[in-house]
C-alpha positions in Angstrom: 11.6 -25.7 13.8 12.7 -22.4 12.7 10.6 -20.9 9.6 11.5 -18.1 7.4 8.4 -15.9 8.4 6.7 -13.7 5.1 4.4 -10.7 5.7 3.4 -7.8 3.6 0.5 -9.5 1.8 -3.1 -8.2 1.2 -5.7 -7.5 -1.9 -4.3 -4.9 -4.5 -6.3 -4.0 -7.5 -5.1 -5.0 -11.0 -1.8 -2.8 -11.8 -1.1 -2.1 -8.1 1.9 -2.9 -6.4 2.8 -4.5 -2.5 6.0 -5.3 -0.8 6.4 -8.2 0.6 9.8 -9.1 3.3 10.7 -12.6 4.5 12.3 -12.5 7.9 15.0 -15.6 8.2 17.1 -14.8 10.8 18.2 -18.4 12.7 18.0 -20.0 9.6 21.4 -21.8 7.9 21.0 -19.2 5.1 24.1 -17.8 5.4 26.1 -17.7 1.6 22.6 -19.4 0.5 21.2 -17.8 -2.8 17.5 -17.6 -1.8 14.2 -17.5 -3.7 10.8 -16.1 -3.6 8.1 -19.1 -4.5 4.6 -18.9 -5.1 1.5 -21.4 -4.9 -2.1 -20.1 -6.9 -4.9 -22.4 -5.7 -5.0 -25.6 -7.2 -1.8 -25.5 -8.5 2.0 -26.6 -7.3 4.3 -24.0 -5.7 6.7 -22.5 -7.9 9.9 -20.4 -8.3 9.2 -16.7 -9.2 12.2 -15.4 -8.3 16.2 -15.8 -7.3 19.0 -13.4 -5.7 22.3 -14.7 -5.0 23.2 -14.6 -1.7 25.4 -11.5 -1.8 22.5 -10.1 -3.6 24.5 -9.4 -7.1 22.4 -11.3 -9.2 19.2 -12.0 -9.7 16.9 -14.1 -11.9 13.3 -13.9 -12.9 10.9 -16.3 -14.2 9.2 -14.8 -17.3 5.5 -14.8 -15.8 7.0 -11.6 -13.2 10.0 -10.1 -15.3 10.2 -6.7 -15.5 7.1 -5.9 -12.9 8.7 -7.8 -9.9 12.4 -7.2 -8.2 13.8 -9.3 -5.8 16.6 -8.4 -3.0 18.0 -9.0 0.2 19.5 -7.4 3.2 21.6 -9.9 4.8 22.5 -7.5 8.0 18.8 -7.5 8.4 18.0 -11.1 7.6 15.7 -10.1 5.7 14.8 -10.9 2.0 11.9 -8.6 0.0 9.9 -8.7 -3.1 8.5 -5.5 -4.9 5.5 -6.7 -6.9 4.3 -3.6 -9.4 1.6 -4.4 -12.2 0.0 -7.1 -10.0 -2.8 -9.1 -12.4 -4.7 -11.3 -11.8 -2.9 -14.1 -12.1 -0.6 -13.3 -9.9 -2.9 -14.2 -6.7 -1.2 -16.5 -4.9 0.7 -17.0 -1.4 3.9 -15.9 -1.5 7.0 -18.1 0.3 10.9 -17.6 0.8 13.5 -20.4 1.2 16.6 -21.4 -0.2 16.8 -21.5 -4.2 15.7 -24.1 -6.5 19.0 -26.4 -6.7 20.3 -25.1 -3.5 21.8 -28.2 -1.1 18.9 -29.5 0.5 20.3 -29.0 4.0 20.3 -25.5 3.0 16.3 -25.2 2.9 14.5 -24.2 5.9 10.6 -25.8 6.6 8.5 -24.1 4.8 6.5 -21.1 6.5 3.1 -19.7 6.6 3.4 -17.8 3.7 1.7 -14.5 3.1 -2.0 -14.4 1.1 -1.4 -12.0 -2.4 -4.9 -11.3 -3.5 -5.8 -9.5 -6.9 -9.2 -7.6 -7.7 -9.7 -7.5 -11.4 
């Protein structure tokens, strides 16, 4: 099955910044808003962030609003993340797929994610 594929993770200190992509070409994501999600250890995978598929408009959850922006290059199939501030909290591994509420035929198998570490 065809997975988006993440990269750009690593360790950052408190208040640095990375830039993660999510590569998704021969996925059915065409005219599909698309989201970033991330899961902390021990806890269930979640939302953090939403474009619209033209990339227009976007939506943050309150936990990354104002340090995070989302966006997406749809000639590159490619969708990013700019994470500034990082805390602590915000250790987690990073996925892309379709948004919350999309159709379900519209989201892809989940990939391997990419590993956001934070030193304190």
């Amino acid at each position: 099955q065809v997975q988006p594929v993440e990269s750009g993770g690593g360790l950052v200190q408190a208040g640095g910044s990375l830039s993660l992509s999510c590569a998704f070409a021969g996925l059915p994501f065409s005219g599909v808003n698309k989201a970033w999600y991330r899961q902390a250890p021990g806890k269930e995978r979640e939302s953090i962030a939403t474009v619209r598929w033209n990339g227009e408009s976007t939506y943050y959850a309150d936990s990354v609003k104002g340090r995070f922006t989302i966006s997406v290059d749809n000639g590159k199939n490619t969708l990013y993340l700019q994470l500034n501030n990082l805390k602590p909290e915000g250790a987690a591994v990073y996925y892309c797929n379709a948004a919350p509420y999309s159709d379900p035929t519209s989201f892809a198998s989940w990939g391997q994610g990419t590993r956001v570490s934070v030193s304190s």
